[in-house]
Structures are given as structure tokens and as C-alpha cells.
N, C-alpha and C positions, 0 to 999 in steps of 0.2 A: 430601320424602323420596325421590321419585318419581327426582329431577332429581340428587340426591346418589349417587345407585346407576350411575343409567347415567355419570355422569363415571365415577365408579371403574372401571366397566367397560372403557371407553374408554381409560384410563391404563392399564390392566395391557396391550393388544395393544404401545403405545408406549415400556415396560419393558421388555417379550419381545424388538422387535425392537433396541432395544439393546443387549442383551444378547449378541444374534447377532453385533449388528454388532462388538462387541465379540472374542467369539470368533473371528472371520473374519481380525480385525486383529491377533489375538494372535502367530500364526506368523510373520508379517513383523518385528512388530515384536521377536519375541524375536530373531530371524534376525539386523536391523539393530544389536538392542544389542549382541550377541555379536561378529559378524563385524567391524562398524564402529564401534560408538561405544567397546568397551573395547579394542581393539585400539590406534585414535588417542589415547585417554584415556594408554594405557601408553606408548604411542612419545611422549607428549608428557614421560609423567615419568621415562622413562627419557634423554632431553635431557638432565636437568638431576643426573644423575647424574656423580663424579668418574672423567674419564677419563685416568690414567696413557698410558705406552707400552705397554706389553703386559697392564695390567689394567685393570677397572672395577668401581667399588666403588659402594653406592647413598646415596653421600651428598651430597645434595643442595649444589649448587654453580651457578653460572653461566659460571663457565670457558669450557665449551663455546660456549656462547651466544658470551661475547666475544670470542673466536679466530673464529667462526665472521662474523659482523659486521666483523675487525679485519684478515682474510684474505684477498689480494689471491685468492688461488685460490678460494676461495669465491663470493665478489660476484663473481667475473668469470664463472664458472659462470652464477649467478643472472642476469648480464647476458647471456650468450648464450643461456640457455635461452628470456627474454624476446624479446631479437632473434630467433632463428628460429623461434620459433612464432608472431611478427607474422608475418614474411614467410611460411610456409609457411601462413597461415589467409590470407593475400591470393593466393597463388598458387594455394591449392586454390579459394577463390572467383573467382577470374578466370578459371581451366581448366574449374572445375564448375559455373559459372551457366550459360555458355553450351550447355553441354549438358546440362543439368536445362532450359534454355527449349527447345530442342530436342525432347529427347523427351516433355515433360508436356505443351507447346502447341500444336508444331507436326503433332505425331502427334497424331492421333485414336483410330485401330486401337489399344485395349487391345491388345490381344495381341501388334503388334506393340513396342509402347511396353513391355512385360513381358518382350519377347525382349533388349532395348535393355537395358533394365535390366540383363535375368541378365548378358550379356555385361562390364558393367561390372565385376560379381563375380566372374568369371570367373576374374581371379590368387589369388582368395580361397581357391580350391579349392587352392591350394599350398602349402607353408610358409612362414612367415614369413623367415625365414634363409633361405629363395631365394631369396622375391622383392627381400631386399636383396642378397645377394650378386651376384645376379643382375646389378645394376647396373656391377660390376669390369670384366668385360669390355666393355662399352660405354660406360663413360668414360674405361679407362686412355689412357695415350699412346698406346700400339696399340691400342685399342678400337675397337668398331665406326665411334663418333662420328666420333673425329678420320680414321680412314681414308674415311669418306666425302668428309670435308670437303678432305679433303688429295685424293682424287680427281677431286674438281669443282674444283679449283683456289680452293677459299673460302680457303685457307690454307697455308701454305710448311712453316710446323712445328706438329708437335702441342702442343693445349693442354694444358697441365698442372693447371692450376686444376681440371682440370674431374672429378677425383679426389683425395681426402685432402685435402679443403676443406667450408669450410662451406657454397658451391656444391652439392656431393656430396651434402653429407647435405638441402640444402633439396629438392633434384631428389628424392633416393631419397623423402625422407616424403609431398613432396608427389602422388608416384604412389601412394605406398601408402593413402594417408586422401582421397583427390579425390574418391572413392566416398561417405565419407559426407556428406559435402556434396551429390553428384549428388542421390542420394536421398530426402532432405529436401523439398530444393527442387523438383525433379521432383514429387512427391507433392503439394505443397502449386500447384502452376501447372498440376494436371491437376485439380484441383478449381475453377478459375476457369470459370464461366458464359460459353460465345463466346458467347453471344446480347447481353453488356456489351460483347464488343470490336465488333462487329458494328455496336454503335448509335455506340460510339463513332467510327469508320470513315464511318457513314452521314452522321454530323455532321462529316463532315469533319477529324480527327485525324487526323496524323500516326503511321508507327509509334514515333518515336522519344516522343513526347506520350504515347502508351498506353500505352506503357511503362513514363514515370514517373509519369504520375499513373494508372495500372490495375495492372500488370504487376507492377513494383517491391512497390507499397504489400502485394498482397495474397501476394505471397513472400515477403514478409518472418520471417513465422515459421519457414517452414522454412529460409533463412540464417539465423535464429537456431540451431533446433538444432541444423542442420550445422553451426555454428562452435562448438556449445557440445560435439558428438561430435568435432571436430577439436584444439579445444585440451585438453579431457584427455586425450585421446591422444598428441599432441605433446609435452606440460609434463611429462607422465611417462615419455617417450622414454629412451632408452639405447643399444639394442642398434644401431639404422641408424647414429647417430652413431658408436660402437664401429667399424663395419664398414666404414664406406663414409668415415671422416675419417685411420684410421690413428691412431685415440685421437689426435687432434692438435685434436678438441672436445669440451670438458668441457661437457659437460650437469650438471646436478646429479640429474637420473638414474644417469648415471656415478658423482659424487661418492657416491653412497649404495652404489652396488655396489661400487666400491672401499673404502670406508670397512669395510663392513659384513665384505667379504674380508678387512681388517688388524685383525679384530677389536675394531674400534673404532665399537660401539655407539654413543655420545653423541652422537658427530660426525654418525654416519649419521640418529641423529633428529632432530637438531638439524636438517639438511638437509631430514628427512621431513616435520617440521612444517611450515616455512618452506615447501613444495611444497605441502603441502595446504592452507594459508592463501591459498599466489597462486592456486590452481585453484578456491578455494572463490570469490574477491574475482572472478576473471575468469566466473565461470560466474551470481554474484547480478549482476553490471554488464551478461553476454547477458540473463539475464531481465529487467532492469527497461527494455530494449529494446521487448520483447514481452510483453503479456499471453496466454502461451501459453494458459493455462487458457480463455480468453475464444476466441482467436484458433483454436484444437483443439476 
């Protein structure tokens, strides 16, 4: 009887804090249904919706769908969106490895390694439409670039490419997002143990050795999530391409702002979906890289 009193005892503090835990989890989760899950729920059924030239009615059709699949503007969209966010997630990992090794290994001095940092963030302090605009006079024909280039004699005439190109817009994003790659990775190579590279050294390693079998392995998380803070950023880009290409690249960020401006709902969801299925497929293929949970 004794034995039967104190379980029950014991089970009710294990209810109680379920119960909390329950309550703690309540605000998020009402937050996520609200803001994200009916939101994309509606963008998905609002796709499938009949969309005329100048009206939309809710009756359920695939139209959208097929135009959207059967549209050389479209898939060519969805193929350069893919093209420059490989490229800009290899560019901002090629610019930003080596200075996240930099500052997280090479420095020791917190404080100086936090100054290193802010600095990175630095453009962050400004608007967004600067710091693309920003980019017009330093790559036009007469921009800074080619006048320098054309003064050291690297070149006879200015290059053109190097504005109102997909050029343009890989440069503009990839200064704007190389930060959160720095970040990541930095953070996660200023948690490595020198007393491992040290032994490794004493046994006679190579740096280029410690690198990949120390360096690499235990960075890896944070190139995961800086690639995984890089490509949503990039996949639902717009505004640098808008600016810095002379609309002459179609993002299907573009596709949806323009759609969405012709009042033409179906098409723009049909787009929104199709975005949020390749962001959701590229960000479950960064995790199964990393067992971040494990790895954090």
C-alpha cells in the first residue's frame, strides 16, 4: 500500500512539469501555425486556384501548375535561381572559410577576434539598397573597377560584363551574405582545443594534414549552417538581381513580385510553393550532412 502511494506521488511532480513544458511550448507553437504553417497551407491552395487575365476565381484547377512546368520563363527562372545560388554558396565559402580560419584559429585574443568580427558587420549597419546600389559605380564601365584596371594597364577597354550580368548580381550577393558564413565557421574553429593541433604538430603533421583530418572535420557544422543561412537567403533573393542585372535575371523571387504586381495570384503561388519545396529539399540535404543537434 506503502509502495502504491509514493509511485502516485512521484507521477504527479512528472504531470506538473509536463504540463509546463507544455505551456512554455504553447506561444511558439501557436506563433508557427499562425504565421507559417496556414499561411503556406493558403499559398499552396491558392496555386490551384482559376487564373484568367485580369481575374481569379477559387476554383480549383491545375492550369497554373501546367503553364508554370510547360514555361520556358519559368524553368529558366527556376534554373538560374539554382545556378547562382551554387555559385554564390561556393563563392561565399571560398571568401569566407578562409577568413573564419583566420579569425577563430589564428587569433587567440577574444577581444581582438570580436573586434574582427564586428568589422565584418559593419555594411550591416546600412541599408540594404545601398549596400546593392552601392555596387553601380564600381562596376559600371566607368566605375571604379575598370578605371583602375584601365590605369595599371591590365586592360585597353572597359569591361562590360562586369555590370547588368549575372557576374553583377554573383559579386553583389556574394559581399552581402559572406558574413554569415564568416560567422558560423569562425565560431565553430574558435571552439577547437590547440592543445589537438599542438599534439598533432609534435607527431609531426603537416599544416596542410591538420587541416583535413582536425581543422576541416570539426568545422564542419558551422559550414553547414552558414550554407544553410546562405541559401535561404539567396533562393529567395530579388531585390540585388532587380538592381545590379538591369532585370535582365529572372530570379523566381522576381517571378513572384512581378506576378504578384499583375495581379496574378496563382502564378505567384504556384512559384511560392515550388521555392519553398527547393529551400525546404536544400536545407533537409545541409542537415543530413551534419548532425547539428549532436555537433552544437
Amino acid at each position: 500500500m506503502t509502495a502504491i502511494t509514493e509511485t502516485s506521488n512521484e507521477s504527479v511532480p512528472v504531470t506538473l512539469k509536463a504540463r509546463k513544458g507544455l505551456w512554455l511550448l504553447a506561444p511558439g507553437v501557436i506563433w508557427m501555425v499562425l504565421f507559417l504553417v496556414l499561411p503556406m497551407l493558403m499559398m499552396l491552395y491558392v496555386s490551384f486556384w482559376t487564373q484568367t487575365t485580369f481575374t481569379i476565381e477559387p476554383t480549383l484547377t491545375l492550369r497554373s501548375w501546367i503553364t508554370f512546368f510547360t514555361s520556358d520563363t519559368y524553368l529558366g527562372a527556376l534554373w538560374t535561381t539554382v545556378r547562382i545560388w551554387l555559385t554564390v554558396l561556393a563563392a561565399t565559402l571560398l571568401v569566407g572559410y578562409p577568413a573564419a580560419l583566420f579569425v577563430g584559429l589564428f587569433i587567440r585574443n577574444k577581444t581582438l577576434s570580436t573586434v574582427l568580427l564586428v568589422l565584418c558587420v559593419i555594411p550591416f549597419w546600412t541599408s540594404f539598397l545601398i549596400r546593392v546600389l552601392a555596387w553601380r559605380p564600381m562596376l559600371g564601365k566607368e566605375g571604379a573597377i575598370n578605371m583602375i584596371l584601365m590605369k595599371i594597364g591590365a586592360i585597353t577597354q572597359p569591361i562590360e560584363v562586369l555590370l547588368f550580368s549575372e557576374l553583377s548580381v554573383v559579386i553583389g550577393m556574394t559581399q552581402i551574405y559572406c558574413v554569415f558564413m564568416v560567422g558560423p565557421i569562425a565560431f565553430m574553429l574558435g571552439r577547437i582545443d590547440p592543445s589537438i593541433i599542438e599534439a598533432a604538430e609534435d607527431l609531426g603533421a603537416g599544416f596542410w594534414r591538420i587541416f583535413r583530418t582536425i581543422i576541416l572535420p570539426l568545422s564542419m557544422p558551422g559550414v553547414v549552417v552558414g550554407a544553410i543561412f546562405v541559401s535561404v537567403m539567396v533562393l529567395g533573393e530579388f531585390a540585388t538581381s532587380a538592381a545590379l542585372s538591369g532585370r535582365k535575371v529572372n530570379l523566381l523571387g522576381n517571378i513572384i513580385v512581378t506576378q504578384v504586381g499583375s495581379l496574378k495570384w496563382a502564378f505567384a503561388a504556384v512559384a511560392g510553393v515550388v521555392l519553398t519545396v527547393l529551400m525546404g529539399a536544400v536545407v533537409a540535404g545541409l542537415l543530413r550532412v551534419v548532425d547539428l543537434k549532436k555537433e552544437l
